[in-house]
N, C-alpha and C positions, 0 to 999 in steps of 0.2 A: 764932639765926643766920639761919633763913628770913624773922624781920621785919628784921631789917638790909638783906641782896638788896631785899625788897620793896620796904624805904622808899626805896633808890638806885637803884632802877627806875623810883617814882614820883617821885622827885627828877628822874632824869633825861629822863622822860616831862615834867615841866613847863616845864626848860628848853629843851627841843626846841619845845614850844608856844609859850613865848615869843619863842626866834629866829625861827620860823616866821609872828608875829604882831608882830612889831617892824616899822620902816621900813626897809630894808637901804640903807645909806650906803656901800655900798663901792667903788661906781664913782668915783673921786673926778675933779675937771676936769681936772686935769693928763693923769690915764691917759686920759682922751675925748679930750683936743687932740693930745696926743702918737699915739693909733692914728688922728684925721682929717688929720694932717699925715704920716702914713704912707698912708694910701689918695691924699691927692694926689699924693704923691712917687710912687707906684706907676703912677697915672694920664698923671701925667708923662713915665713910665719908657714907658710904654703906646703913647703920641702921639709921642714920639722914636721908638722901634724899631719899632714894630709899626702901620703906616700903615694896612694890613687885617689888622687881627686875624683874618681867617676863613680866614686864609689860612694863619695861625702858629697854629693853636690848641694845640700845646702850649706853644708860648713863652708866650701869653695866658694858658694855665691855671699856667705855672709863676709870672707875674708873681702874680697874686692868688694864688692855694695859699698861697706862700709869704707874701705880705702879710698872708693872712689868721691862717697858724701864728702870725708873730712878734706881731702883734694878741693875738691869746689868749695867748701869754707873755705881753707887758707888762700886760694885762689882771689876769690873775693873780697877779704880782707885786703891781704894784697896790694889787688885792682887797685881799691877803694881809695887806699892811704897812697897809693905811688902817686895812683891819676891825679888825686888834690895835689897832692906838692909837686908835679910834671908840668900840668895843664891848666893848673887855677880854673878860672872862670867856665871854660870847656869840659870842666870834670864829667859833670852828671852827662852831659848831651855826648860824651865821647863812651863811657860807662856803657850808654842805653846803647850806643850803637853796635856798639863790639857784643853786647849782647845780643842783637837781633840777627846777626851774624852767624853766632853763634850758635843759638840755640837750637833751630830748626835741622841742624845734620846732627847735633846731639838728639836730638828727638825722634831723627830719621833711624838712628842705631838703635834707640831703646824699641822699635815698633816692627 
């Protein structure tokens, strides 16, 4: 039974290295046009209401906050549905890795 575990640890030790060493395709064009036609509408939204932003800074911070939450929804979603139908089997262990990627220089900007 201990060479079974091992062999599915080593199994899964190799597909983590190949998600980790593949090309990640999961940003696909659509989720890119759809979140730069969300940052213009936002911008839009910006230059109507907010003539000095420094003046509204939390209207300013509420307009992006929020542009940027629903960005990372659609983003996600996205991700989600391209990676399955791109990568099959690879999905989730390609998902986590572009995550972990990710995450840390996003977190370096919010801090």
């Amino acid at each position: 039974m201990e060479n079974l575990h091992r062999a599915l640890a080593e199994i899964d030790a190799i597909r983590g290295q190949m998600a980790r060493t593949m090309e990640f395709r999961g940003y696909g064009p659509a989720t890119l046009a759809t979140t730069g036609v969300l940052a213009v509408l936002a911008a839009a939204v910006q230059a109507h209401w907010l003539k000095v932003p420094s003046r509204a800074i939390g209207a300013y911070l509420a307009i992006w906050i929020a542009t940027a939450a629903l960005s990372v929804v659609i983003i996600g979603i996205g991700t989600i549905r391209r990676t399955r139908r791109v990568h099959f089997g690879l999905a989730k262990a390609m998902i986590y890795s572009a995550v972990e990627q990710f995450l840390p220089p996003s977190l370096q900007g919010c801090c």
